[in-house]
N, C-alpha and C positions, 0 to 999 in steps of 0.2 A: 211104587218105587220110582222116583225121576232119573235111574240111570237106565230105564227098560227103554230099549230100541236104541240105544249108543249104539255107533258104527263096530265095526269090527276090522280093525286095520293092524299091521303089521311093523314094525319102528323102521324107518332108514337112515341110509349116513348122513347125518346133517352136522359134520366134526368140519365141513368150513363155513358153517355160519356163526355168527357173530349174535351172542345170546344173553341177554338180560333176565336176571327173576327180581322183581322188587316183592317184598313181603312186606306186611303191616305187622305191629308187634303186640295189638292186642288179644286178648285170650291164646295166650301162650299155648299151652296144650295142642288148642285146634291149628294155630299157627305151625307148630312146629312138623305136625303131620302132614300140612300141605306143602309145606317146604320137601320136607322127610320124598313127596310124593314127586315133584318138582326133580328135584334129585336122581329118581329113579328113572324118570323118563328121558331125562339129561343123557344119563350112561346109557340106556337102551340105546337110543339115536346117535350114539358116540358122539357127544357136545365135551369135550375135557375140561373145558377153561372158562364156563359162563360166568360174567359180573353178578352179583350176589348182592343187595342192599335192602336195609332194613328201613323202612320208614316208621313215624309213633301211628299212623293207623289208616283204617281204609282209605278215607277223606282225602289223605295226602299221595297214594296210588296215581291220579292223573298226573300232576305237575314233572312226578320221577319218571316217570315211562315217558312222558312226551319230551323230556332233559336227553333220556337215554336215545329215542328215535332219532332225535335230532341230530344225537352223538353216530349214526354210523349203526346201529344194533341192525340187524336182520329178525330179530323177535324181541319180544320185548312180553315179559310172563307178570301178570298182577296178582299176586296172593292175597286175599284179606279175608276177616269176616266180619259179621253185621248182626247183631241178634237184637231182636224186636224188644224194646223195652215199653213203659206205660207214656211215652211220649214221639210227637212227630220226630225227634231227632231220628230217628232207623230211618225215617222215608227220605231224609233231606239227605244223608248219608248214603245212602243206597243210589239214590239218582243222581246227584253227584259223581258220584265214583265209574257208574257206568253212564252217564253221558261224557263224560270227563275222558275215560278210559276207548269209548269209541271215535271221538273226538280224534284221540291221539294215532288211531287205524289208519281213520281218513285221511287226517292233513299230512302224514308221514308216510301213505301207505308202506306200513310195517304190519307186521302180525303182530296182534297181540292176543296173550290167552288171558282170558277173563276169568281167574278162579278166586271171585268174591264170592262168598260164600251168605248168603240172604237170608236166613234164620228165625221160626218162630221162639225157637226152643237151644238151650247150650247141647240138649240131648241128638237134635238135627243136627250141629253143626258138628259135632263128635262124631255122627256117622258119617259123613261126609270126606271127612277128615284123614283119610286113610292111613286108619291107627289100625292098632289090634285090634277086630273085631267091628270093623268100620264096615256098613255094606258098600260106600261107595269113596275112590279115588279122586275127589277134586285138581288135588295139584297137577299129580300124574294125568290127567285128561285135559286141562289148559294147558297144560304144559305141548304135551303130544297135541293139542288143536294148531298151537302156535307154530312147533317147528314145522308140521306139515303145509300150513297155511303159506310160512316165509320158502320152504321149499318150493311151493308152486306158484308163488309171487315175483321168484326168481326164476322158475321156468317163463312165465308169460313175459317176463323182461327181456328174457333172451330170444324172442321172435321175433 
């Protein structure tokens, strides 16, 4: 299972950071799960008011985040997924999205969480997905990498 050895950390108040989730809108189901997941980890961290936007798909994930960076966000959350079909487009889409997506870390030091979700199979990406029955929480863990990440990006600022 690729969530065996995930940290084990606790939520904190991140209700005055300034917080972005861009989602991709394809395969709706797994979408709406890591959003669903995104959301939960929002309220855990007391986040009340994060900007919320939908892009048409992974591909398009860099351009919006690095839009939002640029706008003032403290995190900055990429939802998408990728599932492996009989042509190079998965690989040209996948590296894109996360060189694109680290890209937007760098030049803006912002946190961003990365839950693009890289798939041989629709059945990987449904567990991922944190649905009913999901083994693992994608959204819910990028989400939580991010605000923890802009938390202590903003302690090193303040020294």
């Amino acid at each position: 299972m690729s969530g065996h050895g995930a940290p084990a950390s606790a939520p904190v108040d991140c209700s005055d950071l300034r917080v972005a989730v861009v989602a991709a809108s394809w395969h709706t189901v797994v979408m709406d799960g890591l959003l669903a997941g995104a959301e939960r980890a929002l309220t855990a961290y007391s986040v009340s008011s994060p900007e919320v936007v939908r892009v048409p798909g992974t591909f398009e994930l860099p351009v919006v985040c690095d839009a939002l960076a640029a706008a003032g966000y403290d995190a900055v959350v990429a939802l998408g997924v990728v599932i492996r079909g009989g042509t190079p487009h998965f690989d040209y889409v996948c590296t894109a999205a996360t060189d694109g997506l680290g890209r937007v870390a760098l030049d803006h030091r912002v946190a961003v969480g990365f839950g693009v979700l890289t798939c041989d199979t629709d059945e990987q990406a449904l567990d991922r997905a944190g649905l009913d029955g999901s083994s693992e929480d994608k959204g819910y863990e990028a989400t939580a990498a991010a605000l923890e990440t802009a938390r202590l990006l903003g302690r090193i600022a303040a020294e």
